[in-house]
C-alpha beads as a LAMMPS data file, in Angstrom:
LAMMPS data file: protein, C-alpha beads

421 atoms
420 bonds

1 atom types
1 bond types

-500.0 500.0 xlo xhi
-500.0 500.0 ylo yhi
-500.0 500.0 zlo zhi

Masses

1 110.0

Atoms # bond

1 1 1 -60.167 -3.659 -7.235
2 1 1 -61.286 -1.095 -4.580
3 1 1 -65.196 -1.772 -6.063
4 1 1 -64.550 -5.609 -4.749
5 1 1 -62.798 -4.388 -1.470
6 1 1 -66.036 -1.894 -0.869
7 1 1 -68.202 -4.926 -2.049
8 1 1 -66.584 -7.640 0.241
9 1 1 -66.505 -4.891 3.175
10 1 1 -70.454 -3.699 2.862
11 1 1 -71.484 -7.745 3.013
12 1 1 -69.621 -8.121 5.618
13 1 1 -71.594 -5.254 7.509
14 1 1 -68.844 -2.264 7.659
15 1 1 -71.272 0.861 7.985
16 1 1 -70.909 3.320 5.226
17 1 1 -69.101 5.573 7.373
18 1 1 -66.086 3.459 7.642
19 1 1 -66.355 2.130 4.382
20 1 1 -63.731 4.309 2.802
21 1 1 -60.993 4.399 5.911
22 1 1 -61.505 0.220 5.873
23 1 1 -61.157 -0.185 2.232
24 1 1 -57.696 1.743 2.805
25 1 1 -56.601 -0.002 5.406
26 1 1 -57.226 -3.724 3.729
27 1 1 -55.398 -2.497 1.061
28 1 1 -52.242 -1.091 2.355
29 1 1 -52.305 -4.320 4.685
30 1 1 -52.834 -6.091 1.319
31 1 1 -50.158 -4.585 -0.188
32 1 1 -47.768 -4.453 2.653
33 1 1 -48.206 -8.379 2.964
34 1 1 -47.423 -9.510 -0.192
35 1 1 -44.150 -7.166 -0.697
36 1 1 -43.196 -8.657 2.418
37 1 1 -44.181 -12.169 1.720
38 1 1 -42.090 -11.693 -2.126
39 1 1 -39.156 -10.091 0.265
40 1 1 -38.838 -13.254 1.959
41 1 1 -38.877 -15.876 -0.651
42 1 1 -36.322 -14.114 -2.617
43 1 1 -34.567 -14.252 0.563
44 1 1 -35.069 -17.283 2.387
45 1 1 -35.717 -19.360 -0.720
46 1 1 -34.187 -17.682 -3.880
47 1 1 -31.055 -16.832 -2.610
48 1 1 -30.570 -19.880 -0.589
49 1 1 -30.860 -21.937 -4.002
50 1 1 -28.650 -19.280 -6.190
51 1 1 -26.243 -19.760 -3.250
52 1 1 -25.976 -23.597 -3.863
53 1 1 -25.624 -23.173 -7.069
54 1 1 -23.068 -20.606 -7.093
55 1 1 -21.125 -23.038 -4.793
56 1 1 -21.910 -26.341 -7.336
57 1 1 -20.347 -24.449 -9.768
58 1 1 -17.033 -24.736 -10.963
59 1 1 -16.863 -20.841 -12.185
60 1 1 -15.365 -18.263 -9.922
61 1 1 -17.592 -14.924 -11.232
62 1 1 -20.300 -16.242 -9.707
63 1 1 -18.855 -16.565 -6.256
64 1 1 -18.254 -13.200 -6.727
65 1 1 -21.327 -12.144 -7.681
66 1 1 -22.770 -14.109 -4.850
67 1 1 -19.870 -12.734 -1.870
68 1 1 -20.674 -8.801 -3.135
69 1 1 -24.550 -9.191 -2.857
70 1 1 -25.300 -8.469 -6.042
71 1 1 -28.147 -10.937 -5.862
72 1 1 -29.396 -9.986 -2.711
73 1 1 -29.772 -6.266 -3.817
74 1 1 -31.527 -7.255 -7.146
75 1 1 -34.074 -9.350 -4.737
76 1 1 -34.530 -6.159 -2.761
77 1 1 -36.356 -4.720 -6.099
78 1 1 -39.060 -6.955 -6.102
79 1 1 -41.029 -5.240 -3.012
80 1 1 -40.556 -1.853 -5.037
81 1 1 -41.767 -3.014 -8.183
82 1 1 -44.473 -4.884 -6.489
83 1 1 -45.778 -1.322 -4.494
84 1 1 -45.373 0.095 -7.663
85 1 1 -47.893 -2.065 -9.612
86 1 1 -50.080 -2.970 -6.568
87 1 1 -50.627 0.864 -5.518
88 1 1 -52.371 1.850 -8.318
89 1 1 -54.658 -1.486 -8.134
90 1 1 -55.863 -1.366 -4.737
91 1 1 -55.775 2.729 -4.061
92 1 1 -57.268 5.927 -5.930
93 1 1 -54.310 7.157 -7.676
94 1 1 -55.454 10.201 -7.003
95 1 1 -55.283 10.286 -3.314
96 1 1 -52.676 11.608 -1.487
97 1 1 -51.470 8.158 0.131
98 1 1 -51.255 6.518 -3.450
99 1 1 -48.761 9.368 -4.796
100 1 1 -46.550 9.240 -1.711
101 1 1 -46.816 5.389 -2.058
102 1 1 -46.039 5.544 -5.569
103 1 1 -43.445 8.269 -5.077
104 1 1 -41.713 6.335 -2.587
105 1 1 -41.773 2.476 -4.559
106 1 1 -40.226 5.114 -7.698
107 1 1 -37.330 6.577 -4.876
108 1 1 -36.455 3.330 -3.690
109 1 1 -36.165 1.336 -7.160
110 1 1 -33.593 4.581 -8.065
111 1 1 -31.463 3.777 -5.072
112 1 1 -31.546 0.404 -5.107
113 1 1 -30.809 -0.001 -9.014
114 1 1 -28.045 2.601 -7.763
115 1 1 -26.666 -0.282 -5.477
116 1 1 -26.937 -2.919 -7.797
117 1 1 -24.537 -1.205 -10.122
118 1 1 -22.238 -0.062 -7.442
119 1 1 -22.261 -3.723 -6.369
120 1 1 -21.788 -4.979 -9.895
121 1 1 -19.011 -2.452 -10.401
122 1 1 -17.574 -4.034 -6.948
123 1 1 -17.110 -7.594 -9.033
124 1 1 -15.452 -6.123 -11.921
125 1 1 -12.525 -4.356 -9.934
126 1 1 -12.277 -7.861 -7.998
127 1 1 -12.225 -10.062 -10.954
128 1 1 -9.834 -7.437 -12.851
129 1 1 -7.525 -7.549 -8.967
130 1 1 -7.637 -11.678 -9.602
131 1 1 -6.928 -11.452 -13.588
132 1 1 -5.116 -8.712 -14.588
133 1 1 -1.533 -8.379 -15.446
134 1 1 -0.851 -4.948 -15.432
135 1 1 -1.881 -3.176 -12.212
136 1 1 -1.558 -0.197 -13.401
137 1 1 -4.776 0.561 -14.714
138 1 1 -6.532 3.246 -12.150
139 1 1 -9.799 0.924 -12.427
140 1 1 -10.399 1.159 -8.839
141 1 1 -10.825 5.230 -9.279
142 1 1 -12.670 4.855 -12.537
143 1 1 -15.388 2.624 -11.143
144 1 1 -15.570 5.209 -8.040
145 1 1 -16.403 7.840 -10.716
146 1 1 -18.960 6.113 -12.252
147 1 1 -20.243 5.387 -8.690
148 1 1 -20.838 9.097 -8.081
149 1 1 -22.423 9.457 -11.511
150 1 1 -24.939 6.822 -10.518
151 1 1 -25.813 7.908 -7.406
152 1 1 -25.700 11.331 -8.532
153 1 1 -28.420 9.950 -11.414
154 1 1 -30.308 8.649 -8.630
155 1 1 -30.656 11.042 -6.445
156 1 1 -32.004 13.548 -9.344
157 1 1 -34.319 11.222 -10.261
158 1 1 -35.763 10.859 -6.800
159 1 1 -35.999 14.351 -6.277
160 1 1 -37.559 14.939 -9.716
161 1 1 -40.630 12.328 -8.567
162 1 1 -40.686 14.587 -5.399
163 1 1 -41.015 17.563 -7.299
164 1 1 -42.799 16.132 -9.961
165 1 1 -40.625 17.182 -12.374
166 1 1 -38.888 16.190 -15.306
167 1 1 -35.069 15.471 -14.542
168 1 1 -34.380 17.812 -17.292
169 1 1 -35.634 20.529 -15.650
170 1 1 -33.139 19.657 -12.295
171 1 1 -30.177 19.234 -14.868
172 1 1 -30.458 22.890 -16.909
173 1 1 -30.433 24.709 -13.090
174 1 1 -27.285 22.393 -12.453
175 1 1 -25.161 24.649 -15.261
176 1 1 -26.092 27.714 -12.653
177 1 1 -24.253 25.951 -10.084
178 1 1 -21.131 24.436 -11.691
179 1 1 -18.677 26.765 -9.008
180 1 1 -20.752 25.269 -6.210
181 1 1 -20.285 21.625 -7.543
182 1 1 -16.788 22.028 -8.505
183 1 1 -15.881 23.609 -4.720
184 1 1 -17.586 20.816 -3.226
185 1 1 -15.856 18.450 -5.462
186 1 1 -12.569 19.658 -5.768
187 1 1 -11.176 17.221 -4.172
188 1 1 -12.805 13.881 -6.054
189 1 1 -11.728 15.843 -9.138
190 1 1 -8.253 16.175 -7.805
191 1 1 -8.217 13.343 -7.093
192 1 1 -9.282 11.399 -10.544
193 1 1 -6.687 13.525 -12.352
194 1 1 -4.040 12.319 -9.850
195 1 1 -5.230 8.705 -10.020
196 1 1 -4.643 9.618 -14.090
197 1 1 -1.377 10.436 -13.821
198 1 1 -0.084 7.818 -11.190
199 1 1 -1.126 5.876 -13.777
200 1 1 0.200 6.787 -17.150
201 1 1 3.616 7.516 -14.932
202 1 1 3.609 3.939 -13.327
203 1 1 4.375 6.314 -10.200
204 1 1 2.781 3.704 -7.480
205 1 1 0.376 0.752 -8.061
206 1 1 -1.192 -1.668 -5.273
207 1 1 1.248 -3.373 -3.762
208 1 1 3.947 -1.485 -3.403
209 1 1 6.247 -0.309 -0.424
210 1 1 5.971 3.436 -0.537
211 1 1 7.592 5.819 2.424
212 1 1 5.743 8.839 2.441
213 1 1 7.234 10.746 5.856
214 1 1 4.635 13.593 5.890
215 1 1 1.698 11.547 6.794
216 1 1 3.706 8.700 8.412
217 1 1 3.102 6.148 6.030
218 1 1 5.378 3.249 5.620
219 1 1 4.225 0.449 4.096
220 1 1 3.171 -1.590 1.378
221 1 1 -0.130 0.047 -0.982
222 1 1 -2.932 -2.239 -0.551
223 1 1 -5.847 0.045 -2.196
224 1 1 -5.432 3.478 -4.460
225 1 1 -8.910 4.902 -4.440
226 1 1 -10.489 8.086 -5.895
227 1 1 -9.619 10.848 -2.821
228 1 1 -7.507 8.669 -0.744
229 1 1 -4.576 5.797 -1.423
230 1 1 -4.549 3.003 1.563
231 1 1 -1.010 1.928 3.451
232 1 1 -0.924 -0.927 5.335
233 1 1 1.920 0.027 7.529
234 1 1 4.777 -2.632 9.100
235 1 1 2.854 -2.401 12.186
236 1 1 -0.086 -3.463 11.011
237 1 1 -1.753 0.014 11.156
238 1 1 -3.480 1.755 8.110
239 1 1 -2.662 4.829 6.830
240 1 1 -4.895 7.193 4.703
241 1 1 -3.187 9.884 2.290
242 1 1 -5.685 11.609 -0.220
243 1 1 -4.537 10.882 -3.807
244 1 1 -3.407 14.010 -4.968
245 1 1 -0.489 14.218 -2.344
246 1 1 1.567 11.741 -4.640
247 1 1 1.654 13.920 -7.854
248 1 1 1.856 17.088 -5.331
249 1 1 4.939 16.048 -3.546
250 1 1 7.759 13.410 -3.160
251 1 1 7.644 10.047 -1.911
252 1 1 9.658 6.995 -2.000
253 1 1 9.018 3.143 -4.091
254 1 1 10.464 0.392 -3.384
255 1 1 9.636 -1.194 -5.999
256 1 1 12.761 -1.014 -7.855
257 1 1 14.748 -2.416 -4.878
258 1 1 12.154 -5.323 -4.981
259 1 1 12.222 -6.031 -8.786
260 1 1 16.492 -5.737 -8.834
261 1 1 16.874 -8.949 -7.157
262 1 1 19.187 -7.204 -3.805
263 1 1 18.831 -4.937 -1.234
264 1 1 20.956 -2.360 -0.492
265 1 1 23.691 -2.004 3.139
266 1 1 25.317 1.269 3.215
267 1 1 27.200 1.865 6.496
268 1 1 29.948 2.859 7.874
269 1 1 32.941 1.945 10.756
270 1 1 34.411 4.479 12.188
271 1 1 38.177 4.117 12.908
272 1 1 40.326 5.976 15.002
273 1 1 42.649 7.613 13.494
274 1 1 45.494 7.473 16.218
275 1 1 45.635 3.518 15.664
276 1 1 46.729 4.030 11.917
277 1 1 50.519 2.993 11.507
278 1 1 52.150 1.071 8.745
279 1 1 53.269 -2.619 9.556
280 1 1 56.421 -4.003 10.391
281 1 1 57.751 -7.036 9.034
282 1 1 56.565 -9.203 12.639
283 1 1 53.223 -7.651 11.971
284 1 1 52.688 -8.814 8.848
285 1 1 53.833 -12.200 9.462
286 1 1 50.928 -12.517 12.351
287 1 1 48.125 -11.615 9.377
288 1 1 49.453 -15.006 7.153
289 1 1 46.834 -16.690 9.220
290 1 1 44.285 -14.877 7.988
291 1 1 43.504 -16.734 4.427
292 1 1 41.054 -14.054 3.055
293 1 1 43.988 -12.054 2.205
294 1 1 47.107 -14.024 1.425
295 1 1 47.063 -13.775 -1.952
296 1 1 46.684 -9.684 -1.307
297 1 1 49.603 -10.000 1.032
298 1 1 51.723 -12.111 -1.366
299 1 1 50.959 -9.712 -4.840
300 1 1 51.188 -6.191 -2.184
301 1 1 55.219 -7.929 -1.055
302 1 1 55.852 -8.716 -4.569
303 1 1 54.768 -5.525 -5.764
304 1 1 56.723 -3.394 -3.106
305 1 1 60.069 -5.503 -3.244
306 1 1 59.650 -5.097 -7.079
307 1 1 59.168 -1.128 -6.870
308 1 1 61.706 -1.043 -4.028
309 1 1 64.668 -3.139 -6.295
310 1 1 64.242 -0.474 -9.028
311 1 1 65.209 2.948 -6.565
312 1 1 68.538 3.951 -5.551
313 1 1 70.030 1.737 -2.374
314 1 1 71.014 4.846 0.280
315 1 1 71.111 3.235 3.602
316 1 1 69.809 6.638 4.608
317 1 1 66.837 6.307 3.180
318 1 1 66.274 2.336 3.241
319 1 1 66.791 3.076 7.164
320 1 1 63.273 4.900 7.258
321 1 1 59.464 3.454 6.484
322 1 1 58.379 6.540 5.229
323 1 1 61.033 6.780 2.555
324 1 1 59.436 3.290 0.741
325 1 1 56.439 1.945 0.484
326 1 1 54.772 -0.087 3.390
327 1 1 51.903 -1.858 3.691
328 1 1 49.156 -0.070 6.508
329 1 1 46.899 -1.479 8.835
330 1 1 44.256 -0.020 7.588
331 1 1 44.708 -0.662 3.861
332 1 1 44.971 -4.581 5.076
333 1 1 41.620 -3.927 6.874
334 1 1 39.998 -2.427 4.127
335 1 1 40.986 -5.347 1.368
336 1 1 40.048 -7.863 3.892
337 1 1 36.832 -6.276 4.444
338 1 1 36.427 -6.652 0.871
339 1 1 37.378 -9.901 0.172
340 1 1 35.209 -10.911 3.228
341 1 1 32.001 -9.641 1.595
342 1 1 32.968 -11.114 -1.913
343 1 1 32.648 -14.974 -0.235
344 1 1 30.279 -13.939 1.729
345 1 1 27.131 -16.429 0.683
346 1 1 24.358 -13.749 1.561
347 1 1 26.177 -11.188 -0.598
348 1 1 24.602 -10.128 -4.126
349 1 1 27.586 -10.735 -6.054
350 1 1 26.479 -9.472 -9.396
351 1 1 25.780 -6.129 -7.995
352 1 1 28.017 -3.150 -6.609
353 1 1 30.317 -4.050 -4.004
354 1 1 32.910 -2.054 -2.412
355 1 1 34.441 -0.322 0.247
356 1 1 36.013 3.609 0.313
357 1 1 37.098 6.147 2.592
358 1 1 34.956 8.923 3.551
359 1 1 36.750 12.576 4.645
360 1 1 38.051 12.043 7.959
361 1 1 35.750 14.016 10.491
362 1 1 36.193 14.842 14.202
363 1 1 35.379 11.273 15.120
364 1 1 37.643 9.430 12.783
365 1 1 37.943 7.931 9.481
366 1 1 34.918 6.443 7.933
367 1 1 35.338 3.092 6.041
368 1 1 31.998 2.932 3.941
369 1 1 30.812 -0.421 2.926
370 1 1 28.228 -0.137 0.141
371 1 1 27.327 -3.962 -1.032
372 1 1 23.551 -5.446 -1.358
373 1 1 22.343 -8.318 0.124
374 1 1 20.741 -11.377 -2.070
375 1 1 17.767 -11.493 0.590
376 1 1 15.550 -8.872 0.447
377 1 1 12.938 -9.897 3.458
378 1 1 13.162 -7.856 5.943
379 1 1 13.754 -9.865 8.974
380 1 1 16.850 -11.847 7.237
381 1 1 18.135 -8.628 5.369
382 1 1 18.647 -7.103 9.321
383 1 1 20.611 -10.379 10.235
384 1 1 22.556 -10.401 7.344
385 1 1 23.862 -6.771 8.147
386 1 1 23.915 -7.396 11.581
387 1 1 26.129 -10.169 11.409
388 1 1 28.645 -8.880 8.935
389 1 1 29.532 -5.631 10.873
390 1 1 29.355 -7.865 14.228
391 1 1 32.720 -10.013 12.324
392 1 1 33.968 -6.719 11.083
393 1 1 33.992 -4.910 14.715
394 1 1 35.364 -8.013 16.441
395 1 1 38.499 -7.869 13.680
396 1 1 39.146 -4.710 13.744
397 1 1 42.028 -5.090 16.608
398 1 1 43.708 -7.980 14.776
399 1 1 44.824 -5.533 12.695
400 1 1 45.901 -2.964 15.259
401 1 1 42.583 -0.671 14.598
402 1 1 40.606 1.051 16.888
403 1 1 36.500 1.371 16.356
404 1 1 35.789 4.824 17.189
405 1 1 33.043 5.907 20.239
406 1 1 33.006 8.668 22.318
407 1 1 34.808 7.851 25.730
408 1 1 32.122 6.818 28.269
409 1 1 31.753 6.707 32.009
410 1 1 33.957 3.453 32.350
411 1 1 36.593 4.834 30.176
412 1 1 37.259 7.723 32.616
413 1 1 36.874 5.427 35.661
414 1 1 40.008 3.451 33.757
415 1 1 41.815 6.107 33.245
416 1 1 41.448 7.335 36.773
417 1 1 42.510 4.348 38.054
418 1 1 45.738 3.956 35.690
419 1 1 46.420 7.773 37.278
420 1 1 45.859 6.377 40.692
421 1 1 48.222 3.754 39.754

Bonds

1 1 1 2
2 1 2 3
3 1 3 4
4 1 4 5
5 1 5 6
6 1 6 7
7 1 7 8
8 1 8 9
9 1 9 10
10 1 10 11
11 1 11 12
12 1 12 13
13 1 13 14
14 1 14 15
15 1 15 16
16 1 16 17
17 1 17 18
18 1 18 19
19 1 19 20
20 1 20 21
21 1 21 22
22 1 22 23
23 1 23 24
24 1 24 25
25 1 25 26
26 1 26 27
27 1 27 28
28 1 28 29
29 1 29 30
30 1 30 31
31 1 31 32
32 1 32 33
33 1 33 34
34 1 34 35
35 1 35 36
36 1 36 37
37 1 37 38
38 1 38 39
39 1 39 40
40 1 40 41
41 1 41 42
42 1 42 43
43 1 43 44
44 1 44 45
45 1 45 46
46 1 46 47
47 1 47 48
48 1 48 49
49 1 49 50
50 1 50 51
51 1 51 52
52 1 52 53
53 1 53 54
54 1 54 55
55 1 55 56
56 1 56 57
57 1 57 58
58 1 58 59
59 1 59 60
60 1 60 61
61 1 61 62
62 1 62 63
63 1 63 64
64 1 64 65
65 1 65 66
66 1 66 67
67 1 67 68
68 1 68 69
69 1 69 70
70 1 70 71
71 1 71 72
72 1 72 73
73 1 73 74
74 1 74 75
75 1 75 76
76 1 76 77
77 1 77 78
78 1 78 79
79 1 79 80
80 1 80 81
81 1 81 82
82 1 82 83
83 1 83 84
84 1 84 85
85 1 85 86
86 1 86 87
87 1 87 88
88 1 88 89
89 1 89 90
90 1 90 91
91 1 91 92
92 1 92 93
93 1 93 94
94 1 94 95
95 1 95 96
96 1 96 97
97 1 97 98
98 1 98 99
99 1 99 100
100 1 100 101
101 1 101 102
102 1 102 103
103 1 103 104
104 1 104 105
105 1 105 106
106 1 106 107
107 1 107 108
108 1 108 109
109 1 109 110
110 1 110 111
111 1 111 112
112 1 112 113
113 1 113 114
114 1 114 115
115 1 115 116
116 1 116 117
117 1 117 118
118 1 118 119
119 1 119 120
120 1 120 121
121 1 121 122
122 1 122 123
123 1 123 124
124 1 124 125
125 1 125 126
126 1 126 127
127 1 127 128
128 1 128 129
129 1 129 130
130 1 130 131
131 1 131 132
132 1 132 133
133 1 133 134
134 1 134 135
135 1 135 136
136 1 136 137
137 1 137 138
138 1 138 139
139 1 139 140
140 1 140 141
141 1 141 142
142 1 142 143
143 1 143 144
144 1 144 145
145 1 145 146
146 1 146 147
147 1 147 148
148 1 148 149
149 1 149 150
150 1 150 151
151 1 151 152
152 1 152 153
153 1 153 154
154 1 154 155
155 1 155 156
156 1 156 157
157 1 157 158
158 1 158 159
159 1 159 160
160 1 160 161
161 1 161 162
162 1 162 163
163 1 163 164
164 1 164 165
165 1 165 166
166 1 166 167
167 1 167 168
168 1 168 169
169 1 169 170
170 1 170 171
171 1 171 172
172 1 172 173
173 1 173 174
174 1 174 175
175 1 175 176
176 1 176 177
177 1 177 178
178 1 178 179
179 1 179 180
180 1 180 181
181 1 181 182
182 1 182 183
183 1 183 184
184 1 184 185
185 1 185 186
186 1 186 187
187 1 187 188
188 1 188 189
189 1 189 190
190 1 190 191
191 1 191 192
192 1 192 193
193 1 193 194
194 1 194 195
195 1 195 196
196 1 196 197
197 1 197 198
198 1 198 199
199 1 199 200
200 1 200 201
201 1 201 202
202 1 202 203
203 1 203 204
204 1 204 205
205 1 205 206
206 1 206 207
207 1 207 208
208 1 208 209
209 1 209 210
210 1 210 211
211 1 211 212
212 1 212 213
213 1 213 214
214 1 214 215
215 1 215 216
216 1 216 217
217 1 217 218
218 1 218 219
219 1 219 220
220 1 220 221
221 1 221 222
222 1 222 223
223 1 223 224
224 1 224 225
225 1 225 226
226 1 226 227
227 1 227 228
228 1 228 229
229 1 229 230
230 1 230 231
231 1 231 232
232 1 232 233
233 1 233 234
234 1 234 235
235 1 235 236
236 1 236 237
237 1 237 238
238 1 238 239
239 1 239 240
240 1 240 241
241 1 241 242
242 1 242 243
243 1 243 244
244 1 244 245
245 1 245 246
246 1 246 247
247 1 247 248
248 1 248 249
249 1 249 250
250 1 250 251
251 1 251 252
252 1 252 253
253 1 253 254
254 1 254 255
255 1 255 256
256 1 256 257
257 1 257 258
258 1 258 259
259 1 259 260
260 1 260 261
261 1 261 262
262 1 262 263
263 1 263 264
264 1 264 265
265 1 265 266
266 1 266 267
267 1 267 268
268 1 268 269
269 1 269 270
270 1 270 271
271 1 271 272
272 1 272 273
273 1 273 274
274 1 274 275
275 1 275 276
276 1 276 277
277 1 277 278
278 1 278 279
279 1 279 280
280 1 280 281
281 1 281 282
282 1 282 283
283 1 283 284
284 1 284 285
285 1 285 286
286 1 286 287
287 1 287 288
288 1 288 289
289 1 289 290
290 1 290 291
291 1 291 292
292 1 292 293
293 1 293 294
294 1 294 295
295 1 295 296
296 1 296 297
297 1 297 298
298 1 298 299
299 1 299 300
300 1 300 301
301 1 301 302
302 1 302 303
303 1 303 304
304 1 304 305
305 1 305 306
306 1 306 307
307 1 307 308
308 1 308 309
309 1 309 310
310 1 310 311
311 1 311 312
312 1 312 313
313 1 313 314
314 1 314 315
315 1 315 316
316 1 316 317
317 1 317 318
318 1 318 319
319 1 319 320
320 1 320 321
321 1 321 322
322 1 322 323
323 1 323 324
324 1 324 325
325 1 325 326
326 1 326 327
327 1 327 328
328 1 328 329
329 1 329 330
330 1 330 331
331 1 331 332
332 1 332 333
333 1 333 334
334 1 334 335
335 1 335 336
336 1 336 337
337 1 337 338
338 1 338 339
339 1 339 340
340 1 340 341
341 1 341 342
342 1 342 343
343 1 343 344
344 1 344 345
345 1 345 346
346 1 346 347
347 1 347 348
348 1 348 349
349 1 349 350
350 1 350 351
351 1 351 352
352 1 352 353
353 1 353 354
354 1 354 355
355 1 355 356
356 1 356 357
357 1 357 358
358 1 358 359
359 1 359 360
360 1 360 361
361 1 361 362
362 1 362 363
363 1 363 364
364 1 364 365
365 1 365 366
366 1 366 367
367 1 367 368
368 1 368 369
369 1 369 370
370 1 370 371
371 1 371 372
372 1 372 373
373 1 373 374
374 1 374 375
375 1 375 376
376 1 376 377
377 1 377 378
378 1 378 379
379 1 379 380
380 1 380 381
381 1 381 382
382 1 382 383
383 1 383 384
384 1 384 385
385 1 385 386
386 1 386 387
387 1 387 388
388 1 388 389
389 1 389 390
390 1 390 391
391 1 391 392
392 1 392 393
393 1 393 394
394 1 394 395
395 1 395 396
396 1 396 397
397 1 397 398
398 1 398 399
399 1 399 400
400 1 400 401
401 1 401 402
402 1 402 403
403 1 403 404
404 1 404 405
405 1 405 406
406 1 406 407
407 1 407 408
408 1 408 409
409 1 409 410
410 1 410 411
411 1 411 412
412 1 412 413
413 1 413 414
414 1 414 415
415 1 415 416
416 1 416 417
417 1 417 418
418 1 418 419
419 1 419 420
420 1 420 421
């Protein structure tokens, strides 16, 4: 081909001289035009019809080979392979602007193969995402793996063209520096045998509302990737934590709560314990109103006039309340409190429901309620709560009861005034 070039050139007059710089020049500009020329049918043409296609058809897989570019990279090969067959044609292949020509056509069809099979390896972790049952699977870090094998492939390969080498000979000095590789690694291979065991262990899977408190992550897991695992916070921010950190340490899933159909309330009033007293007869004839405990009211009389028939009538002793049983205020609280949650519409019924007594502290007695909610979204599972203890603090004096707090400014301003007074 360069004979014709030199031909075409010495008709057309080209002194001698420049016959050899010209014949290089029309050829690179030979070459240079049709890789570009092939560049932008495949793009402007090629594409635009595989695009049409891909959108005519009623398959999904090729949407998502068309949306991940894996046709646009493979297009990118023809202007390699193209300077790779042209060089050779239009230049001495043994001048030094043919081998850095040919080198360069060899580099770039490594690399770019490279990113075809990342890119293909980007469609099969989306398809598996769309299909898959069991997420589970650490796919997502396996393809990553095989990502740095390929580009790790690559790269020797370019650098054995460079050298001139055989790959072989770049892969027996690697053995000489497996310390190096493994320091610069560690943390990729950290983090594939982490990704390993999250798996087998069903520890945490995309998905997921995880609380890890050390890196400030809470959140639900929208990615689990070779060195890091994404959170996509409640406030919309992202969090990063490398792999490894959730077989290294402790963290917190959710997952159960979500799967068991209810979501926890634990919390507690506090009630002063000066306002505990038992009731008096006038008392207890106020709470018949109330019809979430009647029948408790009715079964408690029964059962104390029954155990009070069988002792020994001493006036003496009939003449105090602490010598028989009596019902207290803040036993009455405590069933209605219960029977308030058990009709309560919001309230999982089918799961643990109750209410205790915690050790009295310095601020009072704790009544613990520890029920679940039937609504686990957030927003509704606040209301729900919020609502409950807002009926439970505003009945609390019906029953003689004080809610605990620590006095304030206005409750020594009322107590200077009564003082005054």
């Amino acid at each position: 081909m360069q004979e014709i070039i030199n031909s075409w050139l010495t008709a057309q007059g080209v002194h001698e001289s420049y016959l050899t710089l010209s014949s290089v020049l029309i050829a690179c500009l030979f070459i240079f035009m049709l890789c570009s020329i092939s560049f932008y049918i495949a793009k402007n043409y090629v594409l635009v019809l595989i695009h049409k296609l891909t959108k005519a058809s009623k398959n999904t897989w090729d949407d998502v080979l068309f949306d991940h570019q894996v046709f646009s990279r493979i297009s990118l090969l023809i202007p390699f392979i193209l300077l790779l067959l042209l060089t050779p044609l239009l230049l001495d292949e043994s001048s030094l602007l043919a081998t850095v020509l040919i080198v360069f056509a060899k580099i770039g069809l490594c690399f770019q193969i490279a990113r075809t099979i990342s890119s293909v390896l980007n469609v099969i972790n989306k398809l598996y995402r769309q299909t898959a049952s069991e997420r589970y699977l650490p796919l997502n870090s396996t393809l990553q793996v095989i990502k740095l094998v390929v580009y790790l492939v690559a790269t020797i390969l370019a650098v054995s063209q460079i050298l001139d080498r055989s790959p072989l000979y770049l892969l027996s000095g690697l053995g000489a520096l497996t310390a190096v590789l493994i320091l610069v690694f560690q943390d990729t291979i950290k983090g594939l045998v982490a990704s390993i065991q999250i798996s087998a262990n069903k520890m945490v899977a995309p998905g997921d509302w995880i609380e890890l408190p050390k890196y400030g992550a809470d959140g639900d897991v929208i990615e689990i990737g070779l060195n890091t695992v994404k959170v996509k916070n409640f406030d919309n921010t992202i969090t990063t934590v490398p792999t490894y950190a959730l077989t290294s340490g402790s963290f917190k899933n959710w997952r159960g709560m979500l799967s068991s159909g209810g979501r926890r309330i634990k919390r507690a009033i506090v009630i002063d314990v000066g306002s505990i007293r038992f009731y008096n007869q006038a008392q207890l004839d106020t709470l018949t109103s109330v019809t979430l405990i009647t029948d408790y009211l009715v079964a408690k009389k029964a059962e104390i006039l029954k155990q009070t028939g069988e002792l020994v009538i001493d006036s003496a002793i009939t003449a105090s309340t602490i010598n028989t049983r009596q019902l207290t205020n803040i036993g009455t609280f405590r069933a209605y409190i219960t029977a308030y949650l058990k009709q309560h519409p919001k309230v999982h019924h089918d799961m643990t429901c109750m209410v205790r007594q915690l050790p009295a502290n310095e601020v009072g007695l704790p009544l613990e309620l520890y029920f679940f909610s039937s609504d686990q979204n957030w927003v509704n599972y606040e209301t729900i709560q919020a609502d409950i203890f807002d009926h439970l603090y505003a009945a609390a004096p019906l029953f003689g009861l004080r809610v605990f707090q620590h006095p304030s400014g206005y409750d020594w301003q009322k107590a200077t005034t009564n003082a005054d007074a």
